[in-house]
C-alpha positions in Angstrom: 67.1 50.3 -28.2 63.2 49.1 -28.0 62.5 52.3 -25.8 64.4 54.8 -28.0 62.1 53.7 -30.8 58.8 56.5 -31.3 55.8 55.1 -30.2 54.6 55.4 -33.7 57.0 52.6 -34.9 56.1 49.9 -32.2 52.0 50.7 -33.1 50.3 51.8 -35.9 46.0 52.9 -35.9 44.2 51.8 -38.8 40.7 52.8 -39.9 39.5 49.2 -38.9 42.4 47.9 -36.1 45.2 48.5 -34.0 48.4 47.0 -35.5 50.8 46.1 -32.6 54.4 45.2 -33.0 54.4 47.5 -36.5 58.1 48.6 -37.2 58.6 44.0 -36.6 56.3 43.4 -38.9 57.7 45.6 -41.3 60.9 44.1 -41.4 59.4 40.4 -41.3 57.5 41.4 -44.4 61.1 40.9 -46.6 61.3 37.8 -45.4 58.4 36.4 -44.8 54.7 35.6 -46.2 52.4 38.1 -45.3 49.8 35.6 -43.9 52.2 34.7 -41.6 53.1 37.9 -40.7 49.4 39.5 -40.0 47.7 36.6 -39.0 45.4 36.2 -35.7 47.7 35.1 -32.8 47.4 31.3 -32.4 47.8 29.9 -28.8 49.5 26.5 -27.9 48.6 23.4 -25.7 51.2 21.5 -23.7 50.9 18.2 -23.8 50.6 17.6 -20.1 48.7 14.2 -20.9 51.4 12.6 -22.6 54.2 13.9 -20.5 52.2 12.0 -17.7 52.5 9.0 -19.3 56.2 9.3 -20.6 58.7 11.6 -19.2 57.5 12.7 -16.7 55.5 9.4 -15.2 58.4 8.1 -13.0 58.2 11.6 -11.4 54.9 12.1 -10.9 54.4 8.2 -9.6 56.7 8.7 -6.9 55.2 12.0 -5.6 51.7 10.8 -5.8 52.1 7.0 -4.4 54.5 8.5 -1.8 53.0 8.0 1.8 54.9 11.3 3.4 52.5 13.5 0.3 49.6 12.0 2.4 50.6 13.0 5.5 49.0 16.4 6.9 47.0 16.9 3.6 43.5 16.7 2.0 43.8 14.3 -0.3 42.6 10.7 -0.3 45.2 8.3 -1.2 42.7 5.9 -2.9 41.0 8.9 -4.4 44.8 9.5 -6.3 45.4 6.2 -7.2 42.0 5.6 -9.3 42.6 9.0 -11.1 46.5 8.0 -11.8 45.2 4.6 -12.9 42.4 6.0 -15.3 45.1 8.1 -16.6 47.9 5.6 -16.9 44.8 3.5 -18.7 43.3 6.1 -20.8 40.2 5.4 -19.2 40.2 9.0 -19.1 42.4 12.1 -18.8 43.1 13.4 -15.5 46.0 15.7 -16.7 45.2 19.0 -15.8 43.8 17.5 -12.2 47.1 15.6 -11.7 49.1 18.3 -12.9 47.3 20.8 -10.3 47.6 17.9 -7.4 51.4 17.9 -8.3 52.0 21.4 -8.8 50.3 22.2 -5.0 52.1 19.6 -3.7 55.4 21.3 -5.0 54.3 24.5 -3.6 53.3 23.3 0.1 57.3 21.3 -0.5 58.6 24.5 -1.7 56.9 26.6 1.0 57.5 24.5 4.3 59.4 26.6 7.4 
């Protein structure tokens, strides 16, 4: 249905901006405010920092303190553990470090012949 719809509809030019998503809007504007409706798009964290520390901590412990994710790889074991412990402590947040560590170790898992 989106692709039968006239280009038109989807976007509309103003004199001052380009108004994307236009015949949506115009429908949302029955139901909604209109400062919901045209305001600036708003982005969203995820809170990687907490999931470390709750849900996801059992996890991540047992990848990073395992001794096979040392084996073969680049990373210092003792270099690991201080970061996971600054973390766990709040000494300081290591979350998007941790997160990468985990993630390429899921890729070289994911990737292995």
């Amino acid at each position: 249905i989106a692709l039968r719809i006239p280009l038109e509809m989807k976007i509309r030019r103003g004199f001052t901006k380009v108004s994307s998503k236009w015949i949506l809007r115009k429908v949302l504007e029955k139901r909604l405010p209109k400062k919901l409706i045209n305001r600036k798009k708003v982005g969203f964290s995820v809170p990687i920092a907490k999931w470390l520390k709750g849900p996801l901590k059992n996890w991540a412990e047992n990848i990073l303190m395992e001794e096979d994710f040392y084996k073969n790889s680049y990373l210092h074991r003792n270099q690991i553990e201080k970061i996971w412990s600054e973390h766990l402590n709040s000494k300081f947040d290591h979350s998007l470090r941790l997160w990468t560590i985990l993630m390429w170790n899921s890729w070289i898992n994911s990737n292995k012949c």
